[in-house]
C-alpha positions in Angstrom: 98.1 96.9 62.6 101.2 98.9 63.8 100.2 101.6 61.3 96.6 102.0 62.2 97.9 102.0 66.1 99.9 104.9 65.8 97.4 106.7 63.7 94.7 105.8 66.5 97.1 107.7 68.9 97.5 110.3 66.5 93.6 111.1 66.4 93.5 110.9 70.0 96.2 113.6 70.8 95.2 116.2 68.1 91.5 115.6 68.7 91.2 115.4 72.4 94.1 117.0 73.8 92.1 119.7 76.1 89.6 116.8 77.6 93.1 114.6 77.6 94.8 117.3 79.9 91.7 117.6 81.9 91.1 114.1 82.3 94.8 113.5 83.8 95.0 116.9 86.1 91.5 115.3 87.8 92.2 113.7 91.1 89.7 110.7 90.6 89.4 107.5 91.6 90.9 105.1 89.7 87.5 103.2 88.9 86.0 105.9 87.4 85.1 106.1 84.1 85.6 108.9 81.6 84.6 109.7 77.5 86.5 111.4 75.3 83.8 112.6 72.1 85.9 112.3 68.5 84.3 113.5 65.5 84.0 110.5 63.0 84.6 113.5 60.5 87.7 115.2 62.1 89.2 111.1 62.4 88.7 110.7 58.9 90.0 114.2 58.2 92.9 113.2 59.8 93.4 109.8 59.4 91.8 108.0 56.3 93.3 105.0 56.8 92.3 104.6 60.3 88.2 105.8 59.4 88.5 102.9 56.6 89.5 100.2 59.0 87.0 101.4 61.8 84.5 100.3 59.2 86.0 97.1 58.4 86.6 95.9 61.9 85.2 98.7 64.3 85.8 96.2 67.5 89.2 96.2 67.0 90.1 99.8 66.0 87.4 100.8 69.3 90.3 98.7 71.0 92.9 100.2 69.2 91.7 103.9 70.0 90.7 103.1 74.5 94.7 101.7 74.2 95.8 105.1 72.3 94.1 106.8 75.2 96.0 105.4 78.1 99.2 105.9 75.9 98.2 109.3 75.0 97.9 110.2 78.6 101.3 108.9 79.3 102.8 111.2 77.0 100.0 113.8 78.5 101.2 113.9 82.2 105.4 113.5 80.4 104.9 117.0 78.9 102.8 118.3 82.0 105.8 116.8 84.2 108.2 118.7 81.8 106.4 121.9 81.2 106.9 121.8 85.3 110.4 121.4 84.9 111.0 124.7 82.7 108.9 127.0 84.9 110.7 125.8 87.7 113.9 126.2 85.8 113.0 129.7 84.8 111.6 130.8 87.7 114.8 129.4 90.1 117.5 132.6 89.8 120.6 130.2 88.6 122.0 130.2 92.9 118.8 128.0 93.7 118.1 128.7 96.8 114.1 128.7 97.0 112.3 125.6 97.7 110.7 123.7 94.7 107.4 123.7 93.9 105.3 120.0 94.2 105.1 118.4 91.4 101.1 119.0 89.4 98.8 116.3 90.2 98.7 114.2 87.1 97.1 110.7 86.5 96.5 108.2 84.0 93.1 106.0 84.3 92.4 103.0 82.5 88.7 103.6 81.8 89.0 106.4 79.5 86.7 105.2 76.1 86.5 106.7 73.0 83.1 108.1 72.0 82.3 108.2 68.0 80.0 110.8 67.5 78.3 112.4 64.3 78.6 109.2 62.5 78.1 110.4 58.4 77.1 108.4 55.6 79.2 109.2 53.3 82.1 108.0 54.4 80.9 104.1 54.0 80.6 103.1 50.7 77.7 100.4 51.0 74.3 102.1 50.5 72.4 103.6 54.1 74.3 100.7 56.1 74.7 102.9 59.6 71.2 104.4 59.4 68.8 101.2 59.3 65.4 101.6 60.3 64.4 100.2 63.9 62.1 97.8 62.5 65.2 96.3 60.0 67.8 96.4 63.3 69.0 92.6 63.8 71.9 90.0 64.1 73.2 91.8 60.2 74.3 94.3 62.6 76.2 92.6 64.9 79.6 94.6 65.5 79.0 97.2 63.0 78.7 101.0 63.4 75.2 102.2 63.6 73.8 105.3 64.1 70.0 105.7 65.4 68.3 108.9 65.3 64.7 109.2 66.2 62.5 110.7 68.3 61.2 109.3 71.9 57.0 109.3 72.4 56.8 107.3 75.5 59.5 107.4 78.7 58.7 106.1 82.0 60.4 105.6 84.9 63.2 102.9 85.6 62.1 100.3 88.0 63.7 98.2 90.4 62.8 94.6 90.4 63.6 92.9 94.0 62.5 89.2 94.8 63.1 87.7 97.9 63.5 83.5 98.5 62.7 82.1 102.0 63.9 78.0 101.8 62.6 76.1 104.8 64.4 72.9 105.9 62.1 70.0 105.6 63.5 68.4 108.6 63.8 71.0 111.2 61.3 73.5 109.7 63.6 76.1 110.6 64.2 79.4 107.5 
């Protein structure tokens, strides 16, 4: 599992490493959630192993890759924080006398997720699992990868259900 962890944060820092640095310059709150899009192809480009055991337990290695995430931006905001130190270091004539420069805004968020997109066939080896038919979607795919694809012929708008409850006491009548 060790193996397939550090492939996970492998992917995540040759894939993503533009949204990565993005994500951690952002001043956000720290609820806020973000998506980081990885190519199912590009993963498996890079990292067989780690596209073969997404298939075989795709909860876990989902884990796997939100963990590599928050790890990844660790090492993210370390090279930001030292790419700072060498401009400052360049930039400082070797007397030092000029105030340094703050420190980048960097951050690491927990709710960063990874987002599989472009899902292929090919790469599975049972026959048309990930593309099932609507009608044949059930329990069978229960934590497995799917991919849907269709097109949408009736949209209406989403509706807020409210109910109030008024109790009464039956001794004092009072609500």
């Amino acid at each position: 599992m060790d193996a397939i962890r550090a492939a996970a944060l492998r992917v995540v820092l040759k894939c993503c490493a533009q949204d990565l640095e993005r994500i951690v310059r952002r001043a956000s709150a720290q609820e806020e959630h973000f998506g980081l899009s990885i190519s199912l192809i590009s993963l498996a480009d890079h990292e067989p192993a780690l596209a073969e055991a997404l298939y075989a337990r795709p909860m876990e290695v989902l884990t796997l890759l939100d963990e590599a995430t928050v790890q990844a931006q660790v090492e993210m905001c370390a090279a930001v924080g030292r790419q700072h130190a060498e401009q400052q270091r360049r930039q400082s004539p070797a007397g030092g006398g000029q105030p340094q420069a703050a420190l980048p805004c960097v951050n690491v968020y927990d709710n960063v997720h990874v987002r599989l997109v472009g899902l292929p066939t090919s790469l599975d080896p049972r026959p048309m699992p990930m593309r099932p038919s609507l009608s044949r979607l059930g329990c069978a795919q229960l934590h497995q990868l799917l991919s849907i694809n269709g097109t949408v012929v009736r949209a209406g708008p989403v509706r807020m259900w409210e109910s109030i409850q008024v109790y009464e006491c039956t001794r004092c009548k009072t609500q």
